[in-house]
C-alpha positions in Angstrom: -1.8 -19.6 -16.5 -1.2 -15.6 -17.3 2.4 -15.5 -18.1 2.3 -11.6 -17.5 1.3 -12.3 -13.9 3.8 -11.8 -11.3 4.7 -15.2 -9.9 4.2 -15.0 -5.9 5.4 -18.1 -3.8 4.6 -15.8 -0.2 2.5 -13.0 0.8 -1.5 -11.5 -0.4 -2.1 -11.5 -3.9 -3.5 -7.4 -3.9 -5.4 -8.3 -7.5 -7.1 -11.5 -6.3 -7.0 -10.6 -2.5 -5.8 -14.2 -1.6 -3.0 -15.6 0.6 -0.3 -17.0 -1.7 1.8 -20.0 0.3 3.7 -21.7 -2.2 1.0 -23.7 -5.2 -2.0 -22.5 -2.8 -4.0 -20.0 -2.5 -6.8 -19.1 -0.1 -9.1 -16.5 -0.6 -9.9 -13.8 1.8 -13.0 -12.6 2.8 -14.0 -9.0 1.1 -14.9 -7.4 4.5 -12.0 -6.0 6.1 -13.9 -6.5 9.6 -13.7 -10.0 8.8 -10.0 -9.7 7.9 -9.3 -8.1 11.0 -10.9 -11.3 12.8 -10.1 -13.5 11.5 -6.3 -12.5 11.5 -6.5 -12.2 15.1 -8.7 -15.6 15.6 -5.5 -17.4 14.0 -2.8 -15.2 15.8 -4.8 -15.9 19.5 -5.3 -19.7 18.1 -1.6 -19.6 17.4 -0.5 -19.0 21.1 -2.4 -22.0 21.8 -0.4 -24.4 19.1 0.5 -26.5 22.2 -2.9 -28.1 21.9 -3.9 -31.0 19.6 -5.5 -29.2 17.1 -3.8 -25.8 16.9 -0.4 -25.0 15.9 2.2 -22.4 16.2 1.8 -22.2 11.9 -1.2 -19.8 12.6 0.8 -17.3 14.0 2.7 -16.3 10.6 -0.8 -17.1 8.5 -2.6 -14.7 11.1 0.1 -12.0 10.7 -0.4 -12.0 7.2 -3.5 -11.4 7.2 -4.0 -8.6 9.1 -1.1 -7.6 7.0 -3.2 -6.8 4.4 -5.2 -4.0 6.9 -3.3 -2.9 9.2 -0.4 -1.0 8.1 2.1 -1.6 11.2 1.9 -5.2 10.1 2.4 -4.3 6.8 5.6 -2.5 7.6 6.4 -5.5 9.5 5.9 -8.0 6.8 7.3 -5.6 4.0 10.6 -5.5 6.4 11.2 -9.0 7.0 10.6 -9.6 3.4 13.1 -7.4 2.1 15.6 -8.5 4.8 15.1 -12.4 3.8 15.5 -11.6 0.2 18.8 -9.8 1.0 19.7 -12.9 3.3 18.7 -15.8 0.5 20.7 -13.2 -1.9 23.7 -13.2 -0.2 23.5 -16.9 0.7 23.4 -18.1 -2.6 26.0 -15.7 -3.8 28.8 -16.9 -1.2 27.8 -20.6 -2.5 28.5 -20.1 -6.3 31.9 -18.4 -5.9 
């Protein structure tokens, strides 16, 4: 493993274009066409998660990638990010004291 690499545990990976969730990692296609599709597939798919199959989980996976295109989503990501670091910040602050 590269210890100078920045360890990601959520969000796209900009030097490996790959979805970071935790130990995996799932390549994107190089096409951002594809992106776009397939981001939208999972969100669409995602709306349908009362089915067998599907499940609401796509929704977040779906925003992230067409996070990595679209830079309204980006924002969007980028924001709630920041906010839940803050949040997790000031969580673990108020439990040490």
């Amino acid at each position: 493993m590269n210890k100078n690499r920045k360890q990601t545990h959520f969000g796209i990976d900009p030097q490996t274009r790959q979805i970071v969730l935790g130990k995996w990692r799932i390549t994107l296609p190089q096409s951002p066409l594809l992106r776009i599709l397939l981001g939208s597939l999972l969100v669409f798919c995602g709306f349908l998660g009362f089915l067998p199959v599907l499940g609401f989980w796509m929704i977040p996976l779906g925003l992230i990638v067409l996070s990595h295109d679209i830079p309204s989503v980006r924002r969007r990501r980028r924001r709630l990010a920041v906010w839940w670091a803050r949040w997790r910040g000031r969580a673990n602050s108020s439990n040490g004291s």
